[in-house]
LOKOL-491217 format. One line per 8 residues: number of its first residue (from 1); their letters; for each residue x, y, z of C-alpha. Coordinates in nm, 3 decimals. Layout:
<sites>
NUM = A = X:Y:Z ~ ...;
</sites>
This chain:
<sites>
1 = XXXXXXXX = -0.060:3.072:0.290 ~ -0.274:3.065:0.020 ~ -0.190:2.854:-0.312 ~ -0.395:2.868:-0.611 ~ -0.339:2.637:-0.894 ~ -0.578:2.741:-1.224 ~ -0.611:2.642:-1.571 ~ -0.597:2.266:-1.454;
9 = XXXXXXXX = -0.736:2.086:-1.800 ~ -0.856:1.761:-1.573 ~ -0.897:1.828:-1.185 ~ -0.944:1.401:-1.102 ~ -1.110:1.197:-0.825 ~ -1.340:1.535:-0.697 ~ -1.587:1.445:-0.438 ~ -1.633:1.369:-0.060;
17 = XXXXXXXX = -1.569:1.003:-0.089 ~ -1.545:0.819:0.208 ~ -1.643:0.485:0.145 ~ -1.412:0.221:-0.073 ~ -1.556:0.210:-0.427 ~ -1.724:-0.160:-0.551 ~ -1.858:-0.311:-0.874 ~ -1.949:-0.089:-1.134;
25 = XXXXXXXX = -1.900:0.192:-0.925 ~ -1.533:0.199:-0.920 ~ -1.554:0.252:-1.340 ~ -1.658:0.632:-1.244 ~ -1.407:0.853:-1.176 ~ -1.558:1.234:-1.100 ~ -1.339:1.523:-1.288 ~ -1.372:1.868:-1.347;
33 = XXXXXXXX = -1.240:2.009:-1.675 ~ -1.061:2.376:-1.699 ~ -1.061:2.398:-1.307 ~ -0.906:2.557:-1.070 ~ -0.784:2.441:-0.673 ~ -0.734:2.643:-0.364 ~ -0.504:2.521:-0.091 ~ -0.474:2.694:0.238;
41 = XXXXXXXX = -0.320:2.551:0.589 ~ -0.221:2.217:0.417 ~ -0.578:2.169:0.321 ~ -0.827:2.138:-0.014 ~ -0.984:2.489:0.071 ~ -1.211:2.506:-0.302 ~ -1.208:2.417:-0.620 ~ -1.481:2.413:-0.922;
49 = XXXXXXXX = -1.461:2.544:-1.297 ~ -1.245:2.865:-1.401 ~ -1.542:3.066:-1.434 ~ -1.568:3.109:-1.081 ~ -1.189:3.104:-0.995 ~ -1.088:3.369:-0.748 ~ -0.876:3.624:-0.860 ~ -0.603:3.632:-0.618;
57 = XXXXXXXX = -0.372:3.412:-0.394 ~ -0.019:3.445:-0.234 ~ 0.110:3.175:-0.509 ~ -0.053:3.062:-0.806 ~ 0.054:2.804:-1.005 ~ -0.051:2.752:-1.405 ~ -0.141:2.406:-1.477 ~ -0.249:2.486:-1.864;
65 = XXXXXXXX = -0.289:2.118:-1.996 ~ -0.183:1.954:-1.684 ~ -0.382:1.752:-1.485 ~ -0.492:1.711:-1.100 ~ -0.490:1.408:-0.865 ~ -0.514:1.350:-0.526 ~ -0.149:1.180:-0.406 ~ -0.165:0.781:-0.434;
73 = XXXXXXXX = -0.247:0.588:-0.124 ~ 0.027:0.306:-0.126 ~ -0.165:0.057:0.116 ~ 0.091:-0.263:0.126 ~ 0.449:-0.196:0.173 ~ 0.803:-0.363:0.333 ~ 0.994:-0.036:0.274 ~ 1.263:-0.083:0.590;
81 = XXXXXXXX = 1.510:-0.354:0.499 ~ 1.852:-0.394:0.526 ~ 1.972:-0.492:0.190 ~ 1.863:-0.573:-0.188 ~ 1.834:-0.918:-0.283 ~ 1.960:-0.927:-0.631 ~ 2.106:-1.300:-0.623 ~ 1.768:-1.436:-0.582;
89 = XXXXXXXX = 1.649:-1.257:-0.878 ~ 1.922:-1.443:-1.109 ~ 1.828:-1.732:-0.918 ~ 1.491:-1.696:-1.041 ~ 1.562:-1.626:-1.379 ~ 1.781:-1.950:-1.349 ~ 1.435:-2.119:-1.275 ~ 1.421:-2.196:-0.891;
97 = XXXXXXXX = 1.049:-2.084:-0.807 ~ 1.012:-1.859:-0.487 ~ 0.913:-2.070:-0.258 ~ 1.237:-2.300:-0.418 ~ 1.435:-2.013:-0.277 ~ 1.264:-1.934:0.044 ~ 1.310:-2.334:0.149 ~ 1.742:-2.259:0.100;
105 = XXXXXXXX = 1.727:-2.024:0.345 ~ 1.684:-1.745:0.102 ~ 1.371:-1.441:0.115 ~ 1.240:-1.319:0.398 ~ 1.513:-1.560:0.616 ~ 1.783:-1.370:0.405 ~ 1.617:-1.045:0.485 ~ 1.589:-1.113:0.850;
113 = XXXXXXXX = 2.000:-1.224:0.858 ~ 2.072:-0.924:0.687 ~ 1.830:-0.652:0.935 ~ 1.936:-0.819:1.266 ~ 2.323:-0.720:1.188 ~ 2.217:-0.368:1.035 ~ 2.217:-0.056:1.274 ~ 1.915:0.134:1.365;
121 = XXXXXXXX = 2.042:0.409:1.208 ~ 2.133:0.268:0.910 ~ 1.761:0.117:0.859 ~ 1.676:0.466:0.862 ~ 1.872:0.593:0.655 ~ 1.801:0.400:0.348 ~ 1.433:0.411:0.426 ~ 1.435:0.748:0.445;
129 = XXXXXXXX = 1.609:0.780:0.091 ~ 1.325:0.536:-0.041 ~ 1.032:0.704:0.134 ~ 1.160:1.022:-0.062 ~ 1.149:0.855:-0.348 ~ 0.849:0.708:-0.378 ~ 0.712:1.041:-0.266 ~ 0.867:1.157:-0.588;
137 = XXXXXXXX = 0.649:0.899:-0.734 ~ 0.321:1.103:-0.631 ~ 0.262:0.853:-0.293 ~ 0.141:1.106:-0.034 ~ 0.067:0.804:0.229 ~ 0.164:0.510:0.298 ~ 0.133:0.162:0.485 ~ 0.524:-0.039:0.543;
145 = XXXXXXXX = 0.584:-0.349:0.763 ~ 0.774:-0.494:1.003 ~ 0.875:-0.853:0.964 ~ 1.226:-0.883:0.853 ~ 1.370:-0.892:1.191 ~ 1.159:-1.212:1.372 ~ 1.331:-1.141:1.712 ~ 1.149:-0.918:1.933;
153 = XXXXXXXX = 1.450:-0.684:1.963 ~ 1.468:-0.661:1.549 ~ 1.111:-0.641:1.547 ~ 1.143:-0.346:1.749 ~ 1.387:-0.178:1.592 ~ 1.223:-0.185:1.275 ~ 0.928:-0.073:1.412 ~ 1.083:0.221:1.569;
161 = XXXXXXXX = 1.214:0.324:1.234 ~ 0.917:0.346:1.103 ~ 0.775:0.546:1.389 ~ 1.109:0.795:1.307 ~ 0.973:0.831:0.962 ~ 0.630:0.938:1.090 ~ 0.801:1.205:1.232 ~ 1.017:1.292:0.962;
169 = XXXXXXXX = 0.767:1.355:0.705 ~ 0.417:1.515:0.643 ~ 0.339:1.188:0.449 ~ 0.081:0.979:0.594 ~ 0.257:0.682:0.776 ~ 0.054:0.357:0.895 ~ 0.283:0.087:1.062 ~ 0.186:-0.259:1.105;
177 = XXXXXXXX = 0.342:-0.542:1.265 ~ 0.461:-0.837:1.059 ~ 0.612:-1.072:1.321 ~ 0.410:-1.353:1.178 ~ 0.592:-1.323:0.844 ~ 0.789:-1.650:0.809 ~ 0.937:-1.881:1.104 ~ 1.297:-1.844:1.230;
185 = XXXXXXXX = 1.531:-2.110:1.144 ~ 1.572:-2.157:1.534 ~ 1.199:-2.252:1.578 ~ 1.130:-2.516:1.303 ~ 1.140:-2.726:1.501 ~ 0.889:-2.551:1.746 ~ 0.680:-2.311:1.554 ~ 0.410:-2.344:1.865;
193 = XXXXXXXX = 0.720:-2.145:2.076 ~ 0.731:-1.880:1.789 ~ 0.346:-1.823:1.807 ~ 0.376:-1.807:2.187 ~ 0.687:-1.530:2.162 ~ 0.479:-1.341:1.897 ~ 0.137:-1.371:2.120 ~ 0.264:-1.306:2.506;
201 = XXXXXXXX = 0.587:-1.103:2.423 ~ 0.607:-0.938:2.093 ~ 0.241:-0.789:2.046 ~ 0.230:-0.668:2.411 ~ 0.541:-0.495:2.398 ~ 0.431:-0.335:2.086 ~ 0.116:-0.230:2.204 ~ 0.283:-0.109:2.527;
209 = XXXXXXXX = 0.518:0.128:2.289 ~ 0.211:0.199:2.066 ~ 0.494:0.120:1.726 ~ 0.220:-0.028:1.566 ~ -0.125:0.082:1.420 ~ -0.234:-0.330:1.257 ~ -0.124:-0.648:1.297 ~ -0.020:-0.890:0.965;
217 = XXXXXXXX = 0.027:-1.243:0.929 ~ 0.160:-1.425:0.609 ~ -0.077:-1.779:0.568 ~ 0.086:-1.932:0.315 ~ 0.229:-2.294:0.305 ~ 0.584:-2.143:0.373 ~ 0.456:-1.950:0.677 ~ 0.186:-1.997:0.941;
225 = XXXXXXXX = -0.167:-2.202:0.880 ~ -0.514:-2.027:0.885 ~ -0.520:-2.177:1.242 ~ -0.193:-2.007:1.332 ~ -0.319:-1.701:1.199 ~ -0.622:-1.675:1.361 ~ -0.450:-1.686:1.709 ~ -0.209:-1.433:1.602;
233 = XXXXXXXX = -0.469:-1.169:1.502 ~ -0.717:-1.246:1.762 ~ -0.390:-1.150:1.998 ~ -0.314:-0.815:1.796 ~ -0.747:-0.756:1.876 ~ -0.667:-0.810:2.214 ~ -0.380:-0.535:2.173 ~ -0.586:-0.295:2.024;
241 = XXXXXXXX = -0.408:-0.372:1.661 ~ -0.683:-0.432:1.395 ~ -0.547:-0.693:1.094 ~ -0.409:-0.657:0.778 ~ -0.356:-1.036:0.635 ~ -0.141:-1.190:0.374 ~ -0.276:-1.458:0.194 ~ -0.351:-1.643:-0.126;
249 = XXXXXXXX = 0.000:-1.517:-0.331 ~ 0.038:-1.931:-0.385 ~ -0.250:-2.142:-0.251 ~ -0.618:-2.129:-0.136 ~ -0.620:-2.268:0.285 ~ -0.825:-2.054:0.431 ~ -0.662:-1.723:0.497 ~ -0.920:-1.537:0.363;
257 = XXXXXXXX = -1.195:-1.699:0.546 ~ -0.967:-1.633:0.864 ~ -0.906:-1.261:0.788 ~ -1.286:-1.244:0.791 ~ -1.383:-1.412:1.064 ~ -1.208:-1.161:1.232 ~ -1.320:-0.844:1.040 ~ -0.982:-0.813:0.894;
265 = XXXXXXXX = -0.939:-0.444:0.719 ~ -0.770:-0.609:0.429 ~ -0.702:-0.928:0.232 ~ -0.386:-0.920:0.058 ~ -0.167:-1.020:-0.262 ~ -0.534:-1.293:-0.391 ~ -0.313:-1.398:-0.691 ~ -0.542:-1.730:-0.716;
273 = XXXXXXXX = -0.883:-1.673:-0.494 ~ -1.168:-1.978:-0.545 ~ -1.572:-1.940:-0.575 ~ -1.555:-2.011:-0.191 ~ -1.364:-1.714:-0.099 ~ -1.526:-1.479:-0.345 ~ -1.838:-1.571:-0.127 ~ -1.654:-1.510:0.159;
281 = XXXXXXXX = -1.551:-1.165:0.013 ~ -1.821:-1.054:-0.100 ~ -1.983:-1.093:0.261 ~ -1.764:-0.903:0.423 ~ -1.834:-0.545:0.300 ~ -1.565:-0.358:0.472 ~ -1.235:-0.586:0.373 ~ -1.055:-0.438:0.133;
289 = XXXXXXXX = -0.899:-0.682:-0.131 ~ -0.541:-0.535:-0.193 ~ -0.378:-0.629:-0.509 ~ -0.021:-0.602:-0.582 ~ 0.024:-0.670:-0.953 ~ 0.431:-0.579:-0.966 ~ 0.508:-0.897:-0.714 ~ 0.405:-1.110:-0.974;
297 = XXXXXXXX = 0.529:-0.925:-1.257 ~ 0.869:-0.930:-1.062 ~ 0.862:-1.289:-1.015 ~ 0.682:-1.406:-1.311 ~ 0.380:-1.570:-1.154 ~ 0.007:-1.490:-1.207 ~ -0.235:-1.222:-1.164 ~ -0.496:-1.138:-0.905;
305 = XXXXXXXX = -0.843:-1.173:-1.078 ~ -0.908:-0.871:-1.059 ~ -1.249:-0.852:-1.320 ~ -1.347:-1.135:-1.134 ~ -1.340:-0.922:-0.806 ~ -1.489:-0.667:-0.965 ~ -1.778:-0.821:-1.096 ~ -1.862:-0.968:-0.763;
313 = XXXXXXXX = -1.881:-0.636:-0.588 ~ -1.547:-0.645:-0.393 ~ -1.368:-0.365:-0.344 ~ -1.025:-0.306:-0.468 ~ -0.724:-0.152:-0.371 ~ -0.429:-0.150:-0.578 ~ -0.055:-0.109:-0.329 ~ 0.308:-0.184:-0.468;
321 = XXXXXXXX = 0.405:-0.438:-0.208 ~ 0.770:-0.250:-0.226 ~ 0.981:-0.515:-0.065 ~ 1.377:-0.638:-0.129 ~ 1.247:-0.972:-0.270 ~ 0.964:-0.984:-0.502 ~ 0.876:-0.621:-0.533 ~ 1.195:-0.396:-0.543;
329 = XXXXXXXX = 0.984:-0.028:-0.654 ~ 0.783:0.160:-0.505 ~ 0.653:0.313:-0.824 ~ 0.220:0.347:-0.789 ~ 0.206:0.527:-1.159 ~ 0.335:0.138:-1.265 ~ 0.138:-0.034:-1.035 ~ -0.153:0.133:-1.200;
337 = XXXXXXXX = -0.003:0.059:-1.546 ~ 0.019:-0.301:-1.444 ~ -0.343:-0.312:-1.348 ~ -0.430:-0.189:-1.661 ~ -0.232:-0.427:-1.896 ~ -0.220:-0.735:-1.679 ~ -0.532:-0.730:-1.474 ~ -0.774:-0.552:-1.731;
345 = XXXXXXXX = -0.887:-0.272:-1.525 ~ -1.008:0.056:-1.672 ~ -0.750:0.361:-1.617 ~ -1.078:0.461:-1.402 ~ -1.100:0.168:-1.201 ~ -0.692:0.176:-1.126 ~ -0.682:0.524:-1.004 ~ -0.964:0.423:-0.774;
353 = XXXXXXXX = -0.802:0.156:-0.618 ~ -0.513:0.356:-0.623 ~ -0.636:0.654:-0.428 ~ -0.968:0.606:-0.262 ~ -0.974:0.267:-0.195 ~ -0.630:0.264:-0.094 ~ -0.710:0.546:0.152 ~ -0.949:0.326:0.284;
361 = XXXXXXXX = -0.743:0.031:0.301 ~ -0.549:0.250:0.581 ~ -0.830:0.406:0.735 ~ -0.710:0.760:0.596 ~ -1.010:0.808:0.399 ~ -1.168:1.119:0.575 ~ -0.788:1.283:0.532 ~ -0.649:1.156:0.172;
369 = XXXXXXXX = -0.783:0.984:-0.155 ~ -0.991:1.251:-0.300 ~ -1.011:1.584:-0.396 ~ -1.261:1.732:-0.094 ~ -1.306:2.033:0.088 ~ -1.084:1.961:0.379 ~ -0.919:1.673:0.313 ~ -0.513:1.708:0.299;
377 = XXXXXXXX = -0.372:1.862:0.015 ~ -0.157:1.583:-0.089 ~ -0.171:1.632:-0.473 ~ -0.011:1.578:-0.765 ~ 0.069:1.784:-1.099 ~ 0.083:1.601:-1.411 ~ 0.316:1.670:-1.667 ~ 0.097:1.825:-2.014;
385 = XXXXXXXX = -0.109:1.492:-2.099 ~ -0.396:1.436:-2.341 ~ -0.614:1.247:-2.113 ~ -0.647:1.036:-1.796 ~ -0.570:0.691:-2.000 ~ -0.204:0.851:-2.047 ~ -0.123:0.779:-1.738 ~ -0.085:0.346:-1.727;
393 = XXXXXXXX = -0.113:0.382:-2.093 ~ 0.274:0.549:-2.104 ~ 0.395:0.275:-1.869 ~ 0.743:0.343:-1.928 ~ 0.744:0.760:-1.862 ~ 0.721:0.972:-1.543 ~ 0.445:1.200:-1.643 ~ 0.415:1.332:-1.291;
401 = XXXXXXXX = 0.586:1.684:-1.253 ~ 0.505:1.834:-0.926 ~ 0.376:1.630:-0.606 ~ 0.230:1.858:-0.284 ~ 0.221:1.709:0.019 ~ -0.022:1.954:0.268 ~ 0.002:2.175:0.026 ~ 0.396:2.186:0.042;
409 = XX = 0.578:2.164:-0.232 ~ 0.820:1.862:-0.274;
</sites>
């Protein structure tokens, strides 16, 4: 079937880009004014200006002073979990800090509680609900996690979930492994034993199953050491799982340097990053930093330097981190708002790290992130707008109206 959508005022993000944006080159953003886009088979089949639009399709949609993007590319997500954590936001707002609240048993140890007593086919119902949401959103793919479960049998389970929602949805879907994402209260006193179950039991079984496509670890002081994560992703190598690292949400120790010794695909969260590790970064050309401004907007903490990251040539990519605990949306039109006010990004650099380089970040980048001849049809229709900078600048408004994902109408 052939779809035609014409009078589009701004057609956004046109080109065949398949490399992640850097440096200045992420403050270009390539749009066509009073365009026109053909869809056919779930794919980009043309576009250009309405002077050479073609005169006929089997559905044509009018998008006078609408605009054009390609679906967002939400790289950095924990959408399966069992249940919201809403106590631990009033505990926060009562002061405890979140590591405060991690060391009473509380985050990711509440999560994992929670997921080992919840049914399969509960899990997949409420993730479900959310991936259709966030869909609504304008996300046409998207990365989510394991690692509230921390048993291999949870681990599993959550995993398989997320393999059910591959199949239950045109969306994109990339699935990593997150077994590594805080110790169980039954190994603190043995966190070597937990490594060992995650290294000769967990990733093999995974791999076996193929429920995984990368393999995270969280190096923070209230999870595993640069040390500890090195063995844990060299395993996942072994496994055939590239890595996808947390690290740097609280402290500089190393994770980066970790991630890129072993050609991690992306460095994550980099609320405080040091001269070091901007080195580090900026010799590693094909790491993705991943920012996730609404986890510390959520709970009240610092931004990723993101002009700092910028100016050194690193690419960005900007993901929602959607997660029960310090992220609870899965909204990418905020995210982008947040880069904007919080993290001084152009509205141009944002919707590059929010498409492109967020593509990128999960190796869709020859299928999603721009509008290209061929690429998946995984758009979205604005609502009418007056220019690009609407979009972050009305923080507080859904100005998306119509999302297509392969050209489907959702």
């Amino acid at each position: 079937m052939h779809k035609l959508i014409k009078n589009i005022k701004t057609l956004v993000q046109v080109g065949k880009l398949t490399v992640p944006l850097r440096g200045k080159s992420m403050a270009t953003l390539p749009t066509i004014n009073n365009a026109f886009l053909s869809i056919e088979n779930g794919q980009i089949a043309g576009f250009g200006t309405m002077e050479n639009c073609p005169e006929n399709a089997d559905e044509i949609i009018d998008a006078t002073e609408k605009m054009v993007f390609p679906c967002w590319c939400d790289s950095h997500t924990h959408l399966v979990y069992a249940a919201n954590r809403e106590r631990e936001f009033v505990d926060r707002i009562k002061g405890l800090t979140y590591q405060e609240i991690a060391q009473r048993g509380g985050g990711i140890l509440n999560s994992a509680r929670r997921l080992r007593d919840t049914p399969e086919e509960v899990l997949l119902e409420n993730a479900y609900e959310r991936l259709q949401e966030v869909i609504r959103y304008g996300t046409g793919a998207i990365e989510i996690k394991s690692g509230y479960g921390l048993t291999l049998e949870s681990e599993l389970k959550m995993l398989r979930v997320i393999r059910q929602l591959k199949e239950m949805t045109d969306v994109t879907v990339k699935a990593t492994f997150l077994g590594a994402h805080a110790l169980p209260p039954e190994y603190k006193d043995n966190r070597t034993a937990y490594i060992d179950l995650i290294v000769n039991e967990m990733l093999p079984r995974i791999a076996g199953e193929d429920l995984a496509d990368y393999c995270d670890v969280f190096c923070e002081k209230v999870a595993f050491t640069p040390r500890e994560t090195e063995r844990i992703i060299a395993a996942g190598q072994e496994c055939g799982l590239r890595s996808k690292i947390h690290t740097n949400q609280f402290n500089c120790m190393g994770g980066i340097q970790a991630a890129i010794k072993h050609k991690a695909l992306s460095v994550d969260h980099l609320e405080v990053v040091n001269d070091d590790e901007i080195t580090c970064l900026q010799n590693a050309p094909n790491t993705i930093a991943t920012l996730l401004p609404s986890a510390p907007f959520f709970i009240n903490d610092h931004y990723p330097p993101a002009r700092k990251l910028i100016d050194a040539d690193i690419p960005i990519a900007l993901a929602t981190d959607f997660n029960p605990g310090s992220s609870p949306s899965g909204n990418m039109s905020f995210v982008v708002s947040l880069a904007c006010i919080k993290m001084r990004m152009t509205p141009e650099e944002a919707i590059n790290a929010a498409t492109i380089n967020g593509a990128y970040a999960i190796e869709a980048e020859h299928q999603l992130g721009s509008i290209s001849i061929g690429k998946q049809a995984n758009i979205f229709i604005t609502k009418k707008i007056s220019s690009i900078a609407q979009l972050p600048y009305s923080f507080g408004s859904d100005l998306i109206e119509t999302v297509f994902i392969k050209g489907e109408k959702i």
